[in-house]
Biotite code that builds the C-alpha atoms (Angstrom):
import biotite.structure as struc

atoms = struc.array([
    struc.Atom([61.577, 86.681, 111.625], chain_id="A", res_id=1, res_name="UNK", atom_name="CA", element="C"),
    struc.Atom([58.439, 87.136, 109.860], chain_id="A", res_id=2, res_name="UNK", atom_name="CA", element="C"),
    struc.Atom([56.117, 83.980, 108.552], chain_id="A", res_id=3, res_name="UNK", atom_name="CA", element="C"),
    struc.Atom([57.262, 84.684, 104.773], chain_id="A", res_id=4, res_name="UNK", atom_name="CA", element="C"),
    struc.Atom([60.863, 84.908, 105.406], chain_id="A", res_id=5, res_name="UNK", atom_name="CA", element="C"),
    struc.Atom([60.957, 81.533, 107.246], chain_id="A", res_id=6, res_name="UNK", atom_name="CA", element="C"),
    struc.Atom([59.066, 80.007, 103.754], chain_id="A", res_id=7, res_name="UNK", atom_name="CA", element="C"),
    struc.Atom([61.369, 82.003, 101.525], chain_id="A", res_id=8, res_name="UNK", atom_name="CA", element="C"),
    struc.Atom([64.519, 80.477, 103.632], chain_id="A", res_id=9, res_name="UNK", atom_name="CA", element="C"),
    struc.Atom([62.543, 76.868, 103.217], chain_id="A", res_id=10, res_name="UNK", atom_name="CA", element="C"),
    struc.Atom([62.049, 76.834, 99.876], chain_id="A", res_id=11, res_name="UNK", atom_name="CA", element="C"),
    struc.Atom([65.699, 78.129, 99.590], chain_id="A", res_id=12, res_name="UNK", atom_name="CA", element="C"),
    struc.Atom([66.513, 75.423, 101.539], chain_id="A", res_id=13, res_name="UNK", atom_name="CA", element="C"),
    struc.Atom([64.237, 72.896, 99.850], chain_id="A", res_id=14, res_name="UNK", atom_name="CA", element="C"),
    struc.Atom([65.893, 73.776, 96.324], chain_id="A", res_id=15, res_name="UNK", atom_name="CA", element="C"),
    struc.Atom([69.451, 73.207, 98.026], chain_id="A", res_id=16, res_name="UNK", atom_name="CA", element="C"),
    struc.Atom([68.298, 69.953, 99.283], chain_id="A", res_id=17, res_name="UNK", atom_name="CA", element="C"),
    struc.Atom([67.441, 68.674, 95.978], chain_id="A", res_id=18, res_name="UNK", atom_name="CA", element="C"),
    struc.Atom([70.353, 69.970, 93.963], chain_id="A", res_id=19, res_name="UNK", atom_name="CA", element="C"),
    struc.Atom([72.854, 68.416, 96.594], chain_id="A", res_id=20, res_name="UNK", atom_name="CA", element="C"),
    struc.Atom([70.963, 65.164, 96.428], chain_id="A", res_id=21, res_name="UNK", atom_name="CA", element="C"),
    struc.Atom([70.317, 65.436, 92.935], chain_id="A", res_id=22, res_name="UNK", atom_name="CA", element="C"),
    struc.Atom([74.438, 65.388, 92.345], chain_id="A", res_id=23, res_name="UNK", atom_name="CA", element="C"),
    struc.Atom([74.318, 61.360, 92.938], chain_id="A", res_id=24, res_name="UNK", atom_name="CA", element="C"),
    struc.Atom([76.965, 58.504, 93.216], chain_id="A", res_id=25, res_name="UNK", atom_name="CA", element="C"),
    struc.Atom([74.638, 55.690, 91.963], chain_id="A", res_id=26, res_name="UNK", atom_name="CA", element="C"),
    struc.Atom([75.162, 53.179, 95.030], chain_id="A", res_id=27, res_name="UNK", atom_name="CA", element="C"),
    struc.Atom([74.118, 49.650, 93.700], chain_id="A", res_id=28, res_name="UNK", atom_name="CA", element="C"),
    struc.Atom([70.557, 49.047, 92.850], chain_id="A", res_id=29, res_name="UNK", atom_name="CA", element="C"),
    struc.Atom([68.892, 50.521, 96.014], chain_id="A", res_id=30, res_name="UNK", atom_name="CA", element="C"),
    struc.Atom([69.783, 54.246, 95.467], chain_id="A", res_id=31, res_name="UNK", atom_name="CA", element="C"),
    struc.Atom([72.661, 56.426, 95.233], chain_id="A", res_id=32, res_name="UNK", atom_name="CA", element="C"),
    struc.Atom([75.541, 58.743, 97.401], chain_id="A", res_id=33, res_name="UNK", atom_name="CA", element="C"),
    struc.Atom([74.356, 62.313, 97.737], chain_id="A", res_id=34, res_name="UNK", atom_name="CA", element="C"),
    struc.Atom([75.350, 65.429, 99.690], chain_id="A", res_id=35, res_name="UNK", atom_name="CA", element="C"),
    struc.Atom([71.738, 66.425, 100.681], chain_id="A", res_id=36, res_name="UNK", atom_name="CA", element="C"),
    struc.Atom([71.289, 65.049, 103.672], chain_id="A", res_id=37, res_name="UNK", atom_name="CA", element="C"),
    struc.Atom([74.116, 67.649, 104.894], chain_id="A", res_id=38, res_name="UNK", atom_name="CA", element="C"),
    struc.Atom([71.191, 70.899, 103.991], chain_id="A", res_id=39, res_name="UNK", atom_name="CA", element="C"),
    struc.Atom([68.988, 68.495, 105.638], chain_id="A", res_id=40, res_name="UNK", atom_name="CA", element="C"),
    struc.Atom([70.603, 69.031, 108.693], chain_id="A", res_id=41, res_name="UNK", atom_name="CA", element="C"),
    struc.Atom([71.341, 72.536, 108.036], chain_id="A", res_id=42, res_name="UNK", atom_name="CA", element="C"),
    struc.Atom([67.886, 73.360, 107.120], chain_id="A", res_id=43, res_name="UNK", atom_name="CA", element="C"),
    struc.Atom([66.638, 71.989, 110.738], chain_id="A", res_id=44, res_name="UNK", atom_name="CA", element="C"),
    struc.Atom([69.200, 73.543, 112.535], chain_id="A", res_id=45, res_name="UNK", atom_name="CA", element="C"),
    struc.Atom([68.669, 77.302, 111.131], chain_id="A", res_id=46, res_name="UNK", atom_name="CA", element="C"),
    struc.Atom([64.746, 76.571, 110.178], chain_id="A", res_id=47, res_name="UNK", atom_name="CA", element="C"),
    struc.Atom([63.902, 74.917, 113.029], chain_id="A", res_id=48, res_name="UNK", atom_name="CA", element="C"),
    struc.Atom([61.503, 71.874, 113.247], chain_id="A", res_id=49, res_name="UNK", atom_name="CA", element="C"),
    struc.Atom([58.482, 72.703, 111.008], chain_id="A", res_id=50, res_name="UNK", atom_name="CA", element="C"),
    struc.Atom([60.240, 74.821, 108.217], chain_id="A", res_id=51, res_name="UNK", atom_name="CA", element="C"),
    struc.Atom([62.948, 73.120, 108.703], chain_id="A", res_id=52, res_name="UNK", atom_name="CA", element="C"),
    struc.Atom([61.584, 70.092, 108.381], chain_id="A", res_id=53, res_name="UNK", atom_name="CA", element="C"),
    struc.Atom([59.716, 70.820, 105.447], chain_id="A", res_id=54, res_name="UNK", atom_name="CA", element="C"),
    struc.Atom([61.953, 72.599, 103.310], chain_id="A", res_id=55, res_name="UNK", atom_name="CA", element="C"),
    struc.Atom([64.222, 69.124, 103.881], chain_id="A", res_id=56, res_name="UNK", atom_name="CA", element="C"),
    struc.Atom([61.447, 66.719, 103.147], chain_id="A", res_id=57, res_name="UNK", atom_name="CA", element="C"),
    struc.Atom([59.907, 68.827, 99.667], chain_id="A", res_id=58, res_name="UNK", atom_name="CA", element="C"),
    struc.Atom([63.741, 69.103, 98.467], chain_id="A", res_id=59, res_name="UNK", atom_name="CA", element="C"),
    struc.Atom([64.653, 65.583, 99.236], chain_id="A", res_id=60, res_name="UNK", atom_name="CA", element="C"),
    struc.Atom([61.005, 64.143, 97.700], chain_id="A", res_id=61, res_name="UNK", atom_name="CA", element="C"),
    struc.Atom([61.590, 66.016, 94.736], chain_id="A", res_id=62, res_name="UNK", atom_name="CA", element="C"),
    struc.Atom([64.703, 64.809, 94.203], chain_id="A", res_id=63, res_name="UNK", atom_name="CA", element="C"),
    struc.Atom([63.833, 61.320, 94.330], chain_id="A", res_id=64, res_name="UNK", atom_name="CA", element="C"),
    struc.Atom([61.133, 62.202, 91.511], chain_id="A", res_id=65, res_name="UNK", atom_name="CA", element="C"),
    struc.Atom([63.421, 64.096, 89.296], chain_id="A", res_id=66, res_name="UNK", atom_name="CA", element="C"),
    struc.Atom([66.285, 61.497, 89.823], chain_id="A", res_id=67, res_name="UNK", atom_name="CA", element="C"),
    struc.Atom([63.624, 58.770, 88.509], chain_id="A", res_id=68, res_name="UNK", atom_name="CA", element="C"),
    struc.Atom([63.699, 57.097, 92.096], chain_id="A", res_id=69, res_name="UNK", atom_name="CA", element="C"),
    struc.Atom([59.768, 57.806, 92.632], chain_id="A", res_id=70, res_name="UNK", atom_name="CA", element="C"),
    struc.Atom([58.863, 55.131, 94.432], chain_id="A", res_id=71, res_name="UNK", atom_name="CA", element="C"),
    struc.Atom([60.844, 56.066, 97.374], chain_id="A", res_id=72, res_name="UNK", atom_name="CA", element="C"),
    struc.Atom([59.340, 59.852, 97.323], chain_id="A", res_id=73, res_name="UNK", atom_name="CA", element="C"),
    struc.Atom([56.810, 59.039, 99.521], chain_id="A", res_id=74, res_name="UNK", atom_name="CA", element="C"),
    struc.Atom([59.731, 57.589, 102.435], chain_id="A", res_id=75, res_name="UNK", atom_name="CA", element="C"),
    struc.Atom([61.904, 60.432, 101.793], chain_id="A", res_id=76, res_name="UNK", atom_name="CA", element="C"),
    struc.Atom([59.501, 62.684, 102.538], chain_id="A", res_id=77, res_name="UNK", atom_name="CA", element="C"),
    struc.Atom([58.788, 61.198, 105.565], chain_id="A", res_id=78, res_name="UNK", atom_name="CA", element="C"),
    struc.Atom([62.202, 60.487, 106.622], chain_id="A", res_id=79, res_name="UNK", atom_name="CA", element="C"),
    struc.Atom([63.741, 63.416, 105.518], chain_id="A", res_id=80, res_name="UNK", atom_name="CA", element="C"),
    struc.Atom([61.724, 65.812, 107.462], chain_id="A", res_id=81, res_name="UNK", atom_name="CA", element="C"),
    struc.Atom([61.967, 63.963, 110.495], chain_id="A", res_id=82, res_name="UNK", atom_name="CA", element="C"),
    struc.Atom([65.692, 63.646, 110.224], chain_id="A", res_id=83, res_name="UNK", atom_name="CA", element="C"),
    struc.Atom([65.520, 67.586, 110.016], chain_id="A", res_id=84, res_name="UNK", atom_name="CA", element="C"),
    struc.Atom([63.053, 67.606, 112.948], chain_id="A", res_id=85, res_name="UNK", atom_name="CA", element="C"),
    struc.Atom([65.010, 66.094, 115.370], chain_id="A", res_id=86, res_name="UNK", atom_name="CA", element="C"),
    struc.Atom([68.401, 68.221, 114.182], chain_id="A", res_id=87, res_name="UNK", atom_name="CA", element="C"),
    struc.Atom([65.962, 70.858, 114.915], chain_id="A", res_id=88, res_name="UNK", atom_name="CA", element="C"),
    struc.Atom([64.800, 70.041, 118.661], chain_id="A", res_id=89, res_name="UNK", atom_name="CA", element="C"),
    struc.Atom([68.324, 68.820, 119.825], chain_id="A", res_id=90, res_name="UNK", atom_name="CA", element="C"),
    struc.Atom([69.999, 71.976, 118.409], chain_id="A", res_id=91, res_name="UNK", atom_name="CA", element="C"),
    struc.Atom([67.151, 73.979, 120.316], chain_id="A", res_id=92, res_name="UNK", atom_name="CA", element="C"),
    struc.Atom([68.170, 71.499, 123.688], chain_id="A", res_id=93, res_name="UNK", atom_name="CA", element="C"),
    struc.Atom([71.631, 70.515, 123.291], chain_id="A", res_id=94, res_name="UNK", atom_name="CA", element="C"),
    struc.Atom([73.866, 72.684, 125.417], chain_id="A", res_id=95, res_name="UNK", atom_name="CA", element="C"),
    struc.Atom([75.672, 75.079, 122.657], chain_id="A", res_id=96, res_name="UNK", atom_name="CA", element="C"),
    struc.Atom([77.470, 78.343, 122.702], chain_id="A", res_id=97, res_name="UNK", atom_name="CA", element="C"),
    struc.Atom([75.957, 80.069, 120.417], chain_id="A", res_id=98, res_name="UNK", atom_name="CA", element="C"),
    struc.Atom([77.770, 83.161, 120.641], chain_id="A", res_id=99, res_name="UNK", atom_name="CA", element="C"),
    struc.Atom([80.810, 80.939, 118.426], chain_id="A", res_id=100, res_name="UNK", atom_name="CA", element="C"),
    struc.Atom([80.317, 78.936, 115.804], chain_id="A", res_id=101, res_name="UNK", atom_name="CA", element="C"),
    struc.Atom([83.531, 76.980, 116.553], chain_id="A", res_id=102, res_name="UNK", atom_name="CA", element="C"),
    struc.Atom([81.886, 75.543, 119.936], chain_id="A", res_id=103, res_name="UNK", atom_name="CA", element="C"),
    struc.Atom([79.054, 73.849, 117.601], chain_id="A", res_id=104, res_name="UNK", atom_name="CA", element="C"),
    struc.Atom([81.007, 70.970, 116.224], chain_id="A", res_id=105, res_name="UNK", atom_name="CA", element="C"),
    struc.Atom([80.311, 68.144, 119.195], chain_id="A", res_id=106, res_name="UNK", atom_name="CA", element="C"),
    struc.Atom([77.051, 69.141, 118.959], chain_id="A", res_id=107, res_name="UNK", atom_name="CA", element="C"),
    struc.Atom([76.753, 69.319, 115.587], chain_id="A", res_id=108, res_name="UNK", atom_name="CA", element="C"),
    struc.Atom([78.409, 65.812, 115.602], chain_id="A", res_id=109, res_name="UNK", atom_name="CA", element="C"),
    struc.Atom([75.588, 64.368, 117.905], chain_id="A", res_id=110, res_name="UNK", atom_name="CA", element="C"),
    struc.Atom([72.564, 65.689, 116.326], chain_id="A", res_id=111, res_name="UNK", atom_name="CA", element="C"),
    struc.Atom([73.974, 64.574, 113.505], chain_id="A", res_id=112, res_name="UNK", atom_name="CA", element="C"),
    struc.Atom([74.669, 60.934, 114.110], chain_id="A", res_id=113, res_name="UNK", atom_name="CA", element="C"),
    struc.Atom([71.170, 60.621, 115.674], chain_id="A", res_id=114, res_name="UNK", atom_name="CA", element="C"),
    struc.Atom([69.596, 62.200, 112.861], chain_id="A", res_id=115, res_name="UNK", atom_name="CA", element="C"),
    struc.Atom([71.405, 60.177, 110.355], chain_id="A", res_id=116, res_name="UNK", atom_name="CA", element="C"),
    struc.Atom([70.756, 56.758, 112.434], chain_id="A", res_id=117, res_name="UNK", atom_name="CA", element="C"),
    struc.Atom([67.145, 57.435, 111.942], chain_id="A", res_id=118, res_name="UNK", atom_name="CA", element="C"),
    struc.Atom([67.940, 57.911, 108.081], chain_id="A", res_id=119, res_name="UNK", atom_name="CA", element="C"),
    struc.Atom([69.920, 54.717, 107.816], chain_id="A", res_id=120, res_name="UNK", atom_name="CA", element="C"),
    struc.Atom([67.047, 52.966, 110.180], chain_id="A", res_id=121, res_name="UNK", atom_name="CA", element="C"),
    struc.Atom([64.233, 54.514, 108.105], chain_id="A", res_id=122, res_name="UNK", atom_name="CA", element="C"),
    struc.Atom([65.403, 53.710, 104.950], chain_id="A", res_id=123, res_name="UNK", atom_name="CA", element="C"),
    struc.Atom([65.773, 50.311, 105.864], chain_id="A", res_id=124, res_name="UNK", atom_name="CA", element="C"),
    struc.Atom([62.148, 50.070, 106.800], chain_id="A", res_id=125, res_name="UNK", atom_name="CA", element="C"),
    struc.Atom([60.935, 51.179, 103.852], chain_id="A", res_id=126, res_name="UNK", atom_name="CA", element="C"),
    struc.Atom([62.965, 48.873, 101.742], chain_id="A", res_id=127, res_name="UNK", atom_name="CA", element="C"),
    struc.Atom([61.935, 46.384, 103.369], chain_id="A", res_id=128, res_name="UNK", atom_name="CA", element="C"),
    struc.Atom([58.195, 47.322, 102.225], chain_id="A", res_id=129, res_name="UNK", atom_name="CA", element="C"),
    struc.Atom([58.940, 48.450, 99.312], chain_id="A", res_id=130, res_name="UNK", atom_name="CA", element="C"),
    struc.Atom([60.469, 45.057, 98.457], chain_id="A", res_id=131, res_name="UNK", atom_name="CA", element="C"),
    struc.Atom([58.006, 43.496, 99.881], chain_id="A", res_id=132, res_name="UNK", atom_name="CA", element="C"),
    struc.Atom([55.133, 45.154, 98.329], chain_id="A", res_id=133, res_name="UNK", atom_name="CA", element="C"),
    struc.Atom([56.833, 45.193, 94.384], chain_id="A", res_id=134, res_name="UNK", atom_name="CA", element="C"),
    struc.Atom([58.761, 41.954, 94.389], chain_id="A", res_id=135, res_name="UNK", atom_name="CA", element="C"),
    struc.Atom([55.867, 39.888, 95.990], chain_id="A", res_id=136, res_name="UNK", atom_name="CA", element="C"),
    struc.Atom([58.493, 38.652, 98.901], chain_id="A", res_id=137, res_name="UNK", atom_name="CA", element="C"),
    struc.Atom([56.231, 36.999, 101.039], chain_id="A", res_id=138, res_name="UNK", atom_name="CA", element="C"),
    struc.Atom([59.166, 36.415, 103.359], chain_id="A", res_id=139, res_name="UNK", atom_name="CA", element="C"),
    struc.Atom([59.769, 39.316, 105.788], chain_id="A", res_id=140, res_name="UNK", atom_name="CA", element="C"),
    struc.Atom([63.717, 37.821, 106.772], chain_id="A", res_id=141, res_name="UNK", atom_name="CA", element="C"),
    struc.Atom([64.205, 37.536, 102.455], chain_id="A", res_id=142, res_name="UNK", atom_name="CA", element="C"),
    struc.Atom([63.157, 41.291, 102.094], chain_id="A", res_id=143, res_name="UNK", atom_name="CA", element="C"),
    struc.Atom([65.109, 42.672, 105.410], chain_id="A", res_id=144, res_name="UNK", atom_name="CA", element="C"),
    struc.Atom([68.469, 40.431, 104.072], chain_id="A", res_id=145, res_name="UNK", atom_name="CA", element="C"),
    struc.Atom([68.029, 41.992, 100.939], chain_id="A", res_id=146, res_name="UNK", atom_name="CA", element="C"),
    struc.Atom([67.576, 45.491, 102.146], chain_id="A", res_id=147, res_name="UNK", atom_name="CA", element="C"),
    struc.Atom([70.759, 45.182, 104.041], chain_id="A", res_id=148, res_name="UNK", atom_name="CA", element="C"),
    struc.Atom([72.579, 45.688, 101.375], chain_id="A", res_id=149, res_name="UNK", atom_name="CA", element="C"),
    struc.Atom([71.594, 49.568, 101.467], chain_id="A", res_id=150, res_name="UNK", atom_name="CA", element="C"),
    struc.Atom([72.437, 50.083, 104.771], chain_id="A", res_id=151, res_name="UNK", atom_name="CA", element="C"),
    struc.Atom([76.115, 50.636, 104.101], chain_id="A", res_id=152, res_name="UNK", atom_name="CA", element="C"),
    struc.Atom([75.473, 52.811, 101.457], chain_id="A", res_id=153, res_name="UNK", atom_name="CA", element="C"),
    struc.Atom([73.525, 55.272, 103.662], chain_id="A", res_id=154, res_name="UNK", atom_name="CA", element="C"),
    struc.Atom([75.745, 55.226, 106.914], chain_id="A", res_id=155, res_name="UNK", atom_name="CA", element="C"),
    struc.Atom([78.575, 56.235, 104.382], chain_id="A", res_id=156, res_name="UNK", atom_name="CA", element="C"),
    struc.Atom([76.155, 59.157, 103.507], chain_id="A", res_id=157, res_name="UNK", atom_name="CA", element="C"),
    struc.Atom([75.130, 59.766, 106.428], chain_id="A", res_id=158, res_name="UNK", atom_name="CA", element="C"),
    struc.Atom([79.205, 60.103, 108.102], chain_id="A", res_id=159, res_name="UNK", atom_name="CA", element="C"),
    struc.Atom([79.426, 62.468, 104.667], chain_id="A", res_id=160, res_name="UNK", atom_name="CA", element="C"),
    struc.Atom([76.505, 64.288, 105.612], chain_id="A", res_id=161, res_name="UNK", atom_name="CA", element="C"),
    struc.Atom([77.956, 64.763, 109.325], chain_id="A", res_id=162, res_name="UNK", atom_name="CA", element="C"),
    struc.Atom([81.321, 65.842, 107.970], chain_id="A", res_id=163, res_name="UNK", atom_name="CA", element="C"),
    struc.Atom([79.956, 68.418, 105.913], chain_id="A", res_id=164, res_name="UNK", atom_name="CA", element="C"),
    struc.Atom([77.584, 70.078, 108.120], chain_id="A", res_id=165, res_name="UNK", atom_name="CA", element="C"),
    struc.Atom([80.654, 70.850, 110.980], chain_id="A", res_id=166, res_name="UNK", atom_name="CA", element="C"),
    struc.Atom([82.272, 72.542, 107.664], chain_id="A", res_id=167, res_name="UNK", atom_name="CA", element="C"),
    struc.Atom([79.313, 74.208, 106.302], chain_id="A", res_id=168, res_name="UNK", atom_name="CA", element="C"),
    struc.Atom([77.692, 75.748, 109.393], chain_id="A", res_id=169, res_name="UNK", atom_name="CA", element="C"),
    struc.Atom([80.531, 78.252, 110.862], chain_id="A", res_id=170, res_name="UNK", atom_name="CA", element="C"),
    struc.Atom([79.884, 79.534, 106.939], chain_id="A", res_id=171, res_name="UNK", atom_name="CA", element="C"),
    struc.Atom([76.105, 79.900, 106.836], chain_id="A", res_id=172, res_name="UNK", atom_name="CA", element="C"),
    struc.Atom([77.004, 81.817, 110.735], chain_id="A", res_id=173, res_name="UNK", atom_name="CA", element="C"),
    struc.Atom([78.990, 84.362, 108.999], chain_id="A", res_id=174, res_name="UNK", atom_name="CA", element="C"),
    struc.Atom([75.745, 85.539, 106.799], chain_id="A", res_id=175, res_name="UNK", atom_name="CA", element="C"),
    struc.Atom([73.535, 87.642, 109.251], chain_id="A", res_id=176, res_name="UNK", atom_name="CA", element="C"),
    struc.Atom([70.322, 86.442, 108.550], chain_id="A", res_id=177, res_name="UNK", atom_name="CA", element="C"),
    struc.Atom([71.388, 82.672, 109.388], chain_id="A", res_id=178, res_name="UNK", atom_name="CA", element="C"),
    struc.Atom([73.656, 84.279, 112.554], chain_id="A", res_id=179, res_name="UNK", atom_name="CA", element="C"),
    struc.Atom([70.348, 85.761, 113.740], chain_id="A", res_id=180, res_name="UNK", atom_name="CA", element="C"),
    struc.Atom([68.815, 82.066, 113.359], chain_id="A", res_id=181, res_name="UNK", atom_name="CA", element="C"),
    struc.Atom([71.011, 80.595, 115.219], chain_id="A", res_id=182, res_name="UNK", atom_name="CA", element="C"),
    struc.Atom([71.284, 82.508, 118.062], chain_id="A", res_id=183, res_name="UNK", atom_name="CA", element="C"),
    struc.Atom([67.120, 82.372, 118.695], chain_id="A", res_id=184, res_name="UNK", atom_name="CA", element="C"),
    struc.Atom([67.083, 78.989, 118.426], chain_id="A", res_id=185, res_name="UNK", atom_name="CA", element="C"),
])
């Protein structure tokens, strides 16, 4: 697959990223319930780690910007397109026939619970700073108590995000370009 293919399939990628994360559940004052971490997952598993990753990170970031939520643009990014990256690498090294679509769900289902740990772990990080930093917590155990009250939120997301990818990728295997994908990975 040529150079401008793989960014034409990112940038596809990045736009369904934001739109599935721009359709929000608000989710208490902390953020909100999307479905865009599922084409995060699908965009590192047919993109592969760098396209991939960054068609996942520029959808999710400007999501977060659009949805009025800049301040955590900068952690999305970040997180985002490492959550992608490491769909990416264990799709490449996870043992998968690739020949049918209906032997990717276990897999599927662990790259996808690592992934989304790092999310949920990530997020909680940066909450922590981000409280920090803005609400002048000068208490480190204040700011990670209060950031625990997102961490629900995104495993929820996250389980959502697992769900939808076992549904979504037998479909994006039907369409040849994605078929082709997934068999070089």
């Amino acid at each position: 697959m040529t150079k401008t293919k793989k960014l034409v399939l990112a940038s596809l990628f990045a736009a369904l990223t934001a739109i599935g994360t721009m359709l929000h559940i608000p989710a208490g004052a902390l953020g909100y319930l999307h479905l865009g971490d599922a084409m995060v997952l699908l965009s590192g598993i047919l993109l592969g780690p760098i396209y991939g990753g960054l068609g996942a990170a520029i959808g999710s970031m400007l999501a977060d910007i659009i949805n009025g939520y800049a301040i955590y643009a900068p952690g999305t990014f970040l997180i985002k397109g490492i959550c992608a990256w490491i769909a990416a690498m264990l799709f490449r090294h996870l043992p998968i026939n690739k020949e049918k679509s209906s032997r990717f769900v276990l897999p599927i289902i662990i790259l996808g619970i690592v992934s989304e740990a790092v999310m949920v772990l990530g997020y909680y990080a940066y909450e922590i700073g981000m409280l920090t930093m803005t609400q002048g917590s000068t208490e480190a155990t204040t700011a990670a108590v209060t950031a625990l009250s997102g961490v629900p939120y995104n495993i929820v997301q996250g389980i959502i995000a697992v769900i939808l990818t076992v549904v979504l990728i037998p479909l994006f295997s039907k369409i040849q370009e994605f078929r082709n994908l997934l068999h070089n990975s």
